[in-house]
GUTOR-640939 format. One record per residue (C-alpha): residue number from 0; residue in one letter; x, y, z. Coordinates in steps of 0.001 Angstrom, whole numbers, plus 524288, in hexadecimal, padded with zeros to 5 digits. Example, Ala and Ser with C-alpha at 12.3 -4.5 7.8 and 13.67 -1.06 7.14 Angstrom:
BEGIN
0 | a | 8300C | 7EE6C | 81E78 $
1 | s | 83566 | 7FBDC | 81BE4 $
# end
This chain:
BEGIN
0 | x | 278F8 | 2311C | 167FD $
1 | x | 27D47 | 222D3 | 1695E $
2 | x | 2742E | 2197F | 16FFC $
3 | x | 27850 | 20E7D | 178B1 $
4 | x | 27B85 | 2049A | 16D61 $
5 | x | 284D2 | 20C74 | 166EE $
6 | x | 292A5 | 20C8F | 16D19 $
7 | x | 29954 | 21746 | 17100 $
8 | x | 2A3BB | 21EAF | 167B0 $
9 | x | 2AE84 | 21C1A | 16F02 $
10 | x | 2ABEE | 20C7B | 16F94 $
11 | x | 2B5A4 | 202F5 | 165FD $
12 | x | 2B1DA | 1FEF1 | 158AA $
13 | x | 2A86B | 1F41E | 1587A $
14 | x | 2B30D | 1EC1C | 152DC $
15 | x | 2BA16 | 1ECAF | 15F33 $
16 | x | 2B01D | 1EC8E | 16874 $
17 | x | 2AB3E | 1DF71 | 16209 $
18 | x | 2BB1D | 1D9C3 | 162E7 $
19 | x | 2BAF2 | 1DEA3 | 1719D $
20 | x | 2AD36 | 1DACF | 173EC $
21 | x | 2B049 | 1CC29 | 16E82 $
22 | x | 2BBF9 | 1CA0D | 17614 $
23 | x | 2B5DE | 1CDBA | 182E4 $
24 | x | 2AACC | 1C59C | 18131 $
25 | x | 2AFFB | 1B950 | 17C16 $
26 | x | 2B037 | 1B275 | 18842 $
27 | x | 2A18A | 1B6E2 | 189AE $
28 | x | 29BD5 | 1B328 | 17E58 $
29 | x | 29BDE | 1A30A | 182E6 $
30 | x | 28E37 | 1A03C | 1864F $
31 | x | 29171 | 19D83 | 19493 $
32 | x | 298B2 | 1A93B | 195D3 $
33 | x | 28E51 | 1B1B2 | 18E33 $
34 | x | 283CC | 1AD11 | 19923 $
35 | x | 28B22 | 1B0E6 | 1A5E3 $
36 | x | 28D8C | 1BD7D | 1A037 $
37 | x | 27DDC | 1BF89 | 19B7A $
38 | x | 2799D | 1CB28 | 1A100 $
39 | x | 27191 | 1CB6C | 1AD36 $
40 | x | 263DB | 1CE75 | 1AD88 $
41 | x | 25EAD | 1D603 | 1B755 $
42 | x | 25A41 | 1CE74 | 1C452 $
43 | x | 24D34 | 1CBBE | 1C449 $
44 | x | 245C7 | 1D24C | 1D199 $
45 | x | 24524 | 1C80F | 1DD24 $
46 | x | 2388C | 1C31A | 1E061 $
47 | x | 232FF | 1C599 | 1ECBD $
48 | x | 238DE | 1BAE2 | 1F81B $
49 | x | 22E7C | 1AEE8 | 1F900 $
50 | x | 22A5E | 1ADA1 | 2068B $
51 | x | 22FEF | 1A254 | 20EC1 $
52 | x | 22654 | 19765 | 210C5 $
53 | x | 22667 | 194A9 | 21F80 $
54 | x | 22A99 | 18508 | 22020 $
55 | x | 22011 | 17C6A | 21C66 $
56 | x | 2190F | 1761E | 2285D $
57 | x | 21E4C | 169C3 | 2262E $
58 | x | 22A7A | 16DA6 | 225F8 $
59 | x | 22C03 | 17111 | 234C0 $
60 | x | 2321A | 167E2 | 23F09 $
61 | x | 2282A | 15C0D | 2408F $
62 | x | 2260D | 15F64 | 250EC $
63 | x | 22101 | 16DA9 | 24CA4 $
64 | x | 219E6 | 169DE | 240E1 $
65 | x | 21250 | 15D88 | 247C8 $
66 | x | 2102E | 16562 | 253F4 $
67 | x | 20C08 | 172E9 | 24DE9 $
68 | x | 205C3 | 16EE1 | 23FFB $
69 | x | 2021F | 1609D | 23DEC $
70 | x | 1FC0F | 15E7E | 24C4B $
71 | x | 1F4A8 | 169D8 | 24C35 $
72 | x | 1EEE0 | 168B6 | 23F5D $
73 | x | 1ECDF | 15A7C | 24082 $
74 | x | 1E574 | 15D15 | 24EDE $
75 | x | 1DD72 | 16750 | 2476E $
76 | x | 1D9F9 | 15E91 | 23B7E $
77 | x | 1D449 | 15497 | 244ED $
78 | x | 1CCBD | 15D6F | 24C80 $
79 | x | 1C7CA | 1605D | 23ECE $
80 | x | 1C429 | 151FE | 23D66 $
81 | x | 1BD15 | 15119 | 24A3C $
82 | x | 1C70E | 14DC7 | 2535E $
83 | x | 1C7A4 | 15636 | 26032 $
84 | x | 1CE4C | 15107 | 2691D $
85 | x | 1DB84 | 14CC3 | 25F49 $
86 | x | 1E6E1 | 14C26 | 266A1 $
87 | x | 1F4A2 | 14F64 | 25E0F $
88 | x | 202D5 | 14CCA | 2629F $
89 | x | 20EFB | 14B32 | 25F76 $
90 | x | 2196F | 14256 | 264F1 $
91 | x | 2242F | 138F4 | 263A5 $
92 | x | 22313 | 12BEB | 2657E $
93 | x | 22340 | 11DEC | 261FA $
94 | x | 219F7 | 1184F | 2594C $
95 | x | 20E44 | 113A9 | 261A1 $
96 | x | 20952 | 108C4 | 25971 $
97 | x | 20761 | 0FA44 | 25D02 $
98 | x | 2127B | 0F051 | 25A1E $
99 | x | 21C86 | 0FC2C | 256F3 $
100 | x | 22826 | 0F997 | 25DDB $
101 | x | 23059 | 10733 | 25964 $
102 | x | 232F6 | 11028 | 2639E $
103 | x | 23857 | 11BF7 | 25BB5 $
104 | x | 2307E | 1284B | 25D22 $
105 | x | 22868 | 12EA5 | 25173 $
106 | x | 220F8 | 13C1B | 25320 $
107 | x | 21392 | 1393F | 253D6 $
108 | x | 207CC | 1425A | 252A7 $
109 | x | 1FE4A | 13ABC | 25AE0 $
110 | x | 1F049 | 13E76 | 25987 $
111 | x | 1E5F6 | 13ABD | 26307 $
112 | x | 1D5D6 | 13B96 | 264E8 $
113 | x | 1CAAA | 13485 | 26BE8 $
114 | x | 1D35F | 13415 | 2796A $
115 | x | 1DDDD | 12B6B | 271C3 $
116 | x | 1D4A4 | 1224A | 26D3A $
117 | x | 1D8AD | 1266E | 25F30 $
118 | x | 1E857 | 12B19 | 25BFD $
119 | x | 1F16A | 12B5C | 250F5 $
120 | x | 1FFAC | 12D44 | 24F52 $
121 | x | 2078D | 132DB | 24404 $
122 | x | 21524 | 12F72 | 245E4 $
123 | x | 21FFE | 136B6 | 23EB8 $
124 | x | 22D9F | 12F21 | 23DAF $
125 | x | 234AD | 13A18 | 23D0C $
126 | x | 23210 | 14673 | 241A5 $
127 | x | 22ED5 | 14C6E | 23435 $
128 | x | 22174 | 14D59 | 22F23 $
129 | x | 226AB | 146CE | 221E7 $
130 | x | 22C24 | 139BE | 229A6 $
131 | x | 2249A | 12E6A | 226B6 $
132 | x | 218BB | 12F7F | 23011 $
133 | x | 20FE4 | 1249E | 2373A $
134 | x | 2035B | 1244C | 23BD2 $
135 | x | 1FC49 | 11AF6 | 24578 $
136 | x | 1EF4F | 11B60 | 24D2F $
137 | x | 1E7EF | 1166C | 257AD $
138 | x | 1D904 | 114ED | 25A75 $
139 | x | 1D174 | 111C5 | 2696B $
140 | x | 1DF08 | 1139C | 27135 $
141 | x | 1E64E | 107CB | 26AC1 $
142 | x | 1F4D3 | 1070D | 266C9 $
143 | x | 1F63F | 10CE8 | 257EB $
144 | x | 1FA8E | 0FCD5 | 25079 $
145 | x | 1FCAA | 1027B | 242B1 $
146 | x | 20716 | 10DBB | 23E7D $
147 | x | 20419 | 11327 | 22F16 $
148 | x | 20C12 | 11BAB | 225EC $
149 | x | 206B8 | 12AA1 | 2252C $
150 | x | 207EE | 132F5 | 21B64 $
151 | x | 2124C | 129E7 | 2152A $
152 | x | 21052 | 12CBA | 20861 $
153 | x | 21000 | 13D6A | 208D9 $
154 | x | 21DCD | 143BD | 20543 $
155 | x | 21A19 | 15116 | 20977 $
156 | x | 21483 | 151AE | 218BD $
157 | x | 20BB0 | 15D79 | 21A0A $
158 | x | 20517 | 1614E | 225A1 $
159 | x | 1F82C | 160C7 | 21EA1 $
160 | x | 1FBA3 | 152C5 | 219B4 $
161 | x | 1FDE8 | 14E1A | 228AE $
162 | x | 1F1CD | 15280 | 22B5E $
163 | x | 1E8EA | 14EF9 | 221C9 $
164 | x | 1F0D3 | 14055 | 221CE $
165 | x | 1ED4E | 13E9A | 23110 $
166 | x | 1DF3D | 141A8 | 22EA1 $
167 | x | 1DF20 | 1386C | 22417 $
168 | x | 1E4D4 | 12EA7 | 22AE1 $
169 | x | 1DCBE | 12FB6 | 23797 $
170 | x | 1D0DA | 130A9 | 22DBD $
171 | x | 1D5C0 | 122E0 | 227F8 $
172 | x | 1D267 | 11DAB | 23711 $
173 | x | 1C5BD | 1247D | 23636 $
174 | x | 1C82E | 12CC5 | 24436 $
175 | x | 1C59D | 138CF | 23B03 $
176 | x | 1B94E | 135E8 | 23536 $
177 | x | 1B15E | 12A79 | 23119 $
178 | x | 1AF88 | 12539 | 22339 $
# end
């Protein structure tokens, strides 16, 4: 009984099988040849499919994410702070401050309380959330007089961060609560 490692009877002499064996394999036995001929190893089992993440927030056109995420949460996170009667838009227009002479139109969200005797604008220069933004305010019904950089120094805009930068800033004029 012969097992697998001996070769059959009718096989050639090792001798020749060697000579034959060389000559065919020659061209293999190069290093570069010897590794696109290694043998293949069976393919490992696929993992299951990761889910899709649905698109980040953020990541939605800037109408439909300012008008269904950031104005609603804002709105909520005053009423939070006290304020009832917060009104939240937003619109394109020029800047409304004193002494500015552009006329281009920004998207604003324009929030308002007390009747109007209190506002503030956040102006977006592009209509992206990530475009440099600007914020101005107004107190008693007068004409906003001073525009300021917001958020100028985040790289990633979250909807989180919007909020939590507008209540800090409002809290900086003390219309949120006193110190």
């Amino acid at each position: 009984m012969a097992d697998e490692k001996t070769p059959p009877v009718d096989s050639a002499p090792a001798d020749e099988a060697g000579a034959s064996k060389a000559d065919n394999t020659s061209a293999e036995a190069s290093p570069k040849a010897a590794a696109g001929k290694a043998p293949k190893a069976e393919a490992a089992p696929k993992a299951a499919p990761k889910k899709e993440k649905p698109p980040a927030l953020e990541d939605k056109p800037f109408t439909e994410f300012i008008e269904q995420h950031f104005i609603p949460k804002l709105e909520s996170a005053l009423k939070d702070k006290g304020l009832d009667d917060v009104q939240l838009t937003l619109n394109q227009q020029p800047l409304g401050v004193f002494g500015v002479s552009d006329r281009e139109s920004y998207w604003h969200v324009k929030g308002k309380w007390q009747e109007g005797d209190r506002q503030f604008n956040i102006a977006f220069t592009k209509d992206d959330i990530s475009s440099p933004k600007l914020f101005y305010f107004a107190d008693k019904g007068s004409q906003p007089s001073t525009i300021e950089q917001f958020m100028g120094d985040e790289r990633k805009i979250t909807l989180d961060l919007l909020v939590l930068f507008t209540l800090r800033r409002l809290n900086g004029q003390k219309w949120l609560a006193r110190n």
